[in-house]
Every structure is written in C-alpha cells, then in structure tokens.
C-alpha positions in Angstrom: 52.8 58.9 5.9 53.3 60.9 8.9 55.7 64.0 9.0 56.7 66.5 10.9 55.5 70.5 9.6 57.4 73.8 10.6 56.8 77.3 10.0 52.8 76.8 9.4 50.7 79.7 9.8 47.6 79.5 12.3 45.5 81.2 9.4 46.0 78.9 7.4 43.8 76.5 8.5 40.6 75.2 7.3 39.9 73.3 10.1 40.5 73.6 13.6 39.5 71.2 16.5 40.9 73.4 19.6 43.0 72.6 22.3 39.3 72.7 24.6 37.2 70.2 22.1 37.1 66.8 21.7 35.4 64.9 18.4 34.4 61.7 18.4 32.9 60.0 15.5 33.4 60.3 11.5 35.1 63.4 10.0 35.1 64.5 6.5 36.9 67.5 5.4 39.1 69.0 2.6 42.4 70.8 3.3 44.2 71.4 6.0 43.2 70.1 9.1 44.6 70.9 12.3 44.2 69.1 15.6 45.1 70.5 19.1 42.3 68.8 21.2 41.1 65.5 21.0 39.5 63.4 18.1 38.7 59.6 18.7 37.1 58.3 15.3 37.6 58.5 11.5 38.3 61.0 9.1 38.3 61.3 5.3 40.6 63.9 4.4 41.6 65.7 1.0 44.3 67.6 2.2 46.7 67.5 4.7 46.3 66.8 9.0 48.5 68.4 11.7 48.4 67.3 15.2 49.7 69.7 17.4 52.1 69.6 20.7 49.1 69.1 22.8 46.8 67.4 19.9 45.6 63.3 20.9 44.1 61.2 18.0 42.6 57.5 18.1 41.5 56.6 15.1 41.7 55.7 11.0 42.5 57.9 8.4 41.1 58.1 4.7 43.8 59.9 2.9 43.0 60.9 -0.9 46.4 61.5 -2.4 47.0 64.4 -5.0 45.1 67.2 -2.9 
C-alpha cells in the first residue's frame, strides 16, 4: 500500500538516494528508505519507502510486512 507521510524528520532516515543520484538495479535495505532522485530497479525492503516531491521510481517492490 502506498500512502502519503507528513511531519518526517530528514534524520530519520536510514537511507537516502539524493535528489542528484540515480540507482539502477536491485536494492536491499531495512528501515526507512527515502527517495528524492531516481531509482529504476528492485528493492527488498524491511521497513518503510518515501518518495519525495521530486523522487521518480520504476520498478518492483519486496515489502516484508511487520517491520
């Protein structure tokens, strides 16, 4: 499920693709993942994703519920 997050600190990150990078391929990491550049692949996440205002995504999404 996709949703909408307000009021989420920038330090509380664990992951941070910038608005200046760009991913492609597989990703696997665990908590929260924020996304302000662009990402064209996979990820496998335990945790939680937030694309940003300027954030682009192509891809699939492993989601392991109960994070």
């Amino acid at each position: 499920m996709i949703k909408k997050k307000k009021g989420v600190s920038s330090q509380a990150f664990d992951t941070l693709i910038g608005k200046n990078a760009s991913f492609e391929g597989s990703f696997k990491t665990t908590g929260l993942l924020r996304i302000d550049g662009k990402f064209n692949g996979d990820i496998d996440v335990s945790g939680d994703i937030i694309v940003g205002k300027e954030g682009k995504f192509i891809g699939n999404i492993s989601y392991v519920l109960g994070y």
